[in-house]
BANU-343350 format. One record per residue (C-alpha): x, y, z; residue in one letter. Coordinates in steps of 0.001 Angstrom, whole numbers, padded with zeros to 6 digits, always signed. Layout:
% residues N
XYZa ...
This chain:
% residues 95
+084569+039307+081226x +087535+037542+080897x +090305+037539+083018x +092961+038532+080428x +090357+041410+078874x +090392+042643+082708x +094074+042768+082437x +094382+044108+078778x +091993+047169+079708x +093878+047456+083289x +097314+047881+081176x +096191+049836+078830x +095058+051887+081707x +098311+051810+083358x +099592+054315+080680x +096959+056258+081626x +095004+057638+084611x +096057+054655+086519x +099869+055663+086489x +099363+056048+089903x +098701+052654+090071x +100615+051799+093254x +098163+054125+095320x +095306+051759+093814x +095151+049190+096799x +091261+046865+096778x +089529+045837+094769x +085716+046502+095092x +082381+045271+094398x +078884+047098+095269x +076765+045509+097981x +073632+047009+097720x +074154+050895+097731x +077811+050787+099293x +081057+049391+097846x +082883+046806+099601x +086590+045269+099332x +085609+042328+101954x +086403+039671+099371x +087788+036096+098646x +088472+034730+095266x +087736+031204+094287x +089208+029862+090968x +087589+027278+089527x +088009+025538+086323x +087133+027840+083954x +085885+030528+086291x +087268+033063+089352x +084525+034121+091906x +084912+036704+094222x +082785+036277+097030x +081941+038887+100284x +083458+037869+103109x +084164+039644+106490x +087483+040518+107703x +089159+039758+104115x +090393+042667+102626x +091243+041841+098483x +094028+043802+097472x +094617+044756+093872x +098003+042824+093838x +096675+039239+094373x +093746+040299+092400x +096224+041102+089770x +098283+037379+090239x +095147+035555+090116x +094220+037192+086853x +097886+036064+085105x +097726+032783+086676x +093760+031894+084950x +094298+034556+081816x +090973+032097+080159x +089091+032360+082879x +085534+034857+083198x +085166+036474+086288x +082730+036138+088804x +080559+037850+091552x +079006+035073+093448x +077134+033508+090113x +076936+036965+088072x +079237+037460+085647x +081028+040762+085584x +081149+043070+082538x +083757+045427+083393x +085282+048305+086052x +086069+051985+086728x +088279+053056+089235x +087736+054379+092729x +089391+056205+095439x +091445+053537+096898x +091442+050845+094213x +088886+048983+090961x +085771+048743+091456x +083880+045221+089843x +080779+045568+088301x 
């Protein structure tokens, strides 16, 4: 997926169910049977990868500023390319 498709579906959403988008705060990816928001980003040249990483919480803000800032670039888990989200409790989950 593309970072500004991410962003087109998340502001479409906006006018939505995710009005309440202020109480949306991670951004999540699964890790094995549990969801986790312990993640860096990485952008690359044509590509941002979120990677697990302990002790790093990803909010949904910088999540958000990376996405503006690299609008042509596809998104990333570690080397498998993510398709699209649904929202949780506390935030977007990746998958």
């Amino acid at each position: 997926m593309k970072a500004k498709d991410l962003l087109t579906a998340i502001q479409v959403d906006a006018a939505g169910e995710l009005k309440k988008l202020s109480t949306y705060a991670y951004v999540f990816v699964r890790k094995g049977e549990k969801e986790t928001n312990q993640l860096v980003i990485q952008v690359e040249t044509d590509r941002i990868v979120l990677k697990q990483q302990a002790n790093t919480r990803l909010t949904l803000n910088q999540f958000i500023k990376v996405l503006n800032e690299s609008k042509e670039a596809d998104i990333y888990l570690n080397e498998e390319l993510i398709f699209g989200y649904r929202l949780v409790e506390e935030g977007i989950l990746l998958g």
